[in-house]
N, C-alpha and C positions, 0 to 999 in steps of 0.2 A: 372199602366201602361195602362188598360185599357180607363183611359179618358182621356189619354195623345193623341195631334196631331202630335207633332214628338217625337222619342225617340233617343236622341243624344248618342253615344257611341263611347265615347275619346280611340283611337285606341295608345298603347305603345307598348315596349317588353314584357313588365308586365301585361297589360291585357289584348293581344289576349290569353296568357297562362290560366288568371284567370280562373274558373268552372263557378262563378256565370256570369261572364259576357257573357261567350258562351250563358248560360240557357236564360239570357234575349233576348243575340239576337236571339237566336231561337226563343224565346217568340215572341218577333218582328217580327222577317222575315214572318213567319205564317200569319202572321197579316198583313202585306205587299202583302204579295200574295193572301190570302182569300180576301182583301180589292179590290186590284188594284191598291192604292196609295201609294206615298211615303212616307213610316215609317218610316223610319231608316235614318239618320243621322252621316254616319261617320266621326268624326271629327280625323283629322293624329295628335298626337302630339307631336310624336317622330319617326324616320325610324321605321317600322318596317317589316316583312312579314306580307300581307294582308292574314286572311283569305282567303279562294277560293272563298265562297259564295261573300265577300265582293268586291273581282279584276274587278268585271263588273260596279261597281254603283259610280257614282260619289261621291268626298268627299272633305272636306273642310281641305287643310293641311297646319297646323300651325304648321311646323315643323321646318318654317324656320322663328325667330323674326324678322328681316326685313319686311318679307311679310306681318305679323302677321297682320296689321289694313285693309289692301289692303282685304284680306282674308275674315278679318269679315265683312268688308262692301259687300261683293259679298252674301257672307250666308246670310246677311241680307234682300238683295234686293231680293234675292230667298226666303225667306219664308216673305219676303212681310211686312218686319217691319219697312224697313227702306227706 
Protein backbone atom coordinates (compact mmCIF):
# COMPACT_ATOMS: atom_id res chain seq x y z
CA UNK A 1 0.00 0.00 0.00
CA UNK A 2 2.67 2.08 0.65
CA UNK A 3 3.90 2.59 -3.23
CA UNK A 4 0.57 2.61 -4.21
CA UNK A 5 -0.95 6.33 -5.81
CA UNK A 6 -4.51 5.47 -5.37
CA UNK A 7 -6.02 2.89 -3.02
CA UNK A 8 -9.47 1.88 -4.43
CA UNK A 9 -11.84 0.42 -1.96
CA UNK A 10 -15.00 -1.26 -3.47
CA UNK A 11 -17.71 0.04 -0.89
CA UNK A 12 -20.81 -3.07 -0.41
CA UNK A 13 -23.03 -4.25 2.65
CA UNK A 14 -20.26 -6.69 3.13
CA UNK A 15 -17.43 -4.67 3.23
CA UNK A 16 -18.01 -1.46 4.99
CA UNK A 17 -18.76 -4.35 7.81
CA UNK A 18 -15.42 -6.18 6.92
CA UNK A 19 -12.20 -5.46 10.01
CA UNK A 20 -9.69 -5.71 7.39
CA UNK A 21 -11.11 -3.27 5.21
CA UNK A 22 -11.79 -0.56 7.98
CA UNK A 23 -7.77 -1.28 8.87
CA UNK A 24 -6.77 -0.45 5.32
CA UNK A 25 -8.84 2.47 5.12
CA UNK A 26 -7.59 3.79 8.10
CA UNK A 27 -4.25 2.81 6.76
CA UNK A 28 -5.28 5.19 3.98
CA UNK A 29 -7.13 7.94 5.29
CA UNK A 30 -3.81 8.68 7.49
CA UNK A 31 -2.02 8.75 4.52
CA UNK A 32 -4.47 11.02 2.88
CA UNK A 33 -4.36 13.54 5.43
CA UNK A 34 -0.55 13.34 6.55
CA UNK A 35 -0.05 13.73 2.47
CA UNK A 36 -2.67 16.34 1.36
CA UNK A 37 -3.72 14.19 -1.50
CA UNK A 38 -6.01 12.12 -2.67
CA UNK A 39 -5.69 8.56 -1.51
CA UNK A 40 -8.59 6.89 -1.25
CA UNK A 41 -10.68 5.96 -4.04
CA UNK A 42 -14.20 4.96 -3.14
CA UNK A 43 -15.69 2.90 -5.60
CA UNK A 44 -20.00 2.26 -4.66
CA UNK A 45 -20.75 -1.18 -5.73
CA UNK A 46 -23.86 -1.79 -4.27
CA UNK A 47 -26.28 0.78 -1.93
CA UNK A 48 -24.81 0.80 0.94
CA UNK A 49 -24.51 3.01 4.42
CA UNK A 50 -21.35 5.10 3.64
CA UNK A 51 -19.03 5.24 6.39
CA UNK A 52 -19.01 8.79 8.05
CA UNK A 53 -15.46 9.35 7.35
CA UNK A 54 -16.32 8.41 3.71
CA UNK A 55 -20.14 10.86 3.38
CA UNK A 56 -17.81 14.07 2.54
CA UNK A 57 -15.46 12.58 -0.40
CA UNK A 58 -16.45 11.97 -3.65
CA UNK A 59 -16.97 8.44 -5.15
CA UNK A 60 -17.30 6.65 -8.13
CA UNK A 61 -20.81 4.58 -7.96
CA UNK A 62 -21.34 1.72 -10.04
CA UNK A 63 -24.11 0.62 -8.36
CA UNK A 64 -26.21 1.15 -11.06
CA UNK A 65 -25.24 -1.26 -14.54
CA UNK A 66 -26.59 1.28 -16.87
CA UNK A 67 -24.25 3.89 -15.69
CA UNK A 68 -21.57 1.51 -15.22
CA UNK A 69 -19.20 2.54 -18.59
CA UNK A 70 -20.46 6.47 -18.29
CA UNK A 71 -19.00 5.98 -14.74
CA UNK A 72 -15.74 4.39 -15.54
CA UNK A 73 -15.02 6.74 -18.16
CA UNK A 74 -15.30 9.90 -15.73
CA UNK A 75 -12.76 7.87 -13.01
CA UNK A 76 -10.80 7.52 -15.81
CA UNK A 77 -10.62 11.07 -16.93
CA UNK A 78 -9.97 11.96 -13.27
CA UNK A 79 -6.96 9.93 -12.65
CA UNK A 80 -5.81 11.09 -15.87
CA UNK A 81 -5.71 7.59 -17.85
CA UNK A 82 -8.09 8.04 -20.24
Amino acid sequence: MKLSRYIAVVLSKKSIGAPWVKKELDVAMNREIASGEVVVLPLLYEECELPEFLKGKLYADFSTPEEYEAVLGKLLRRLRIS
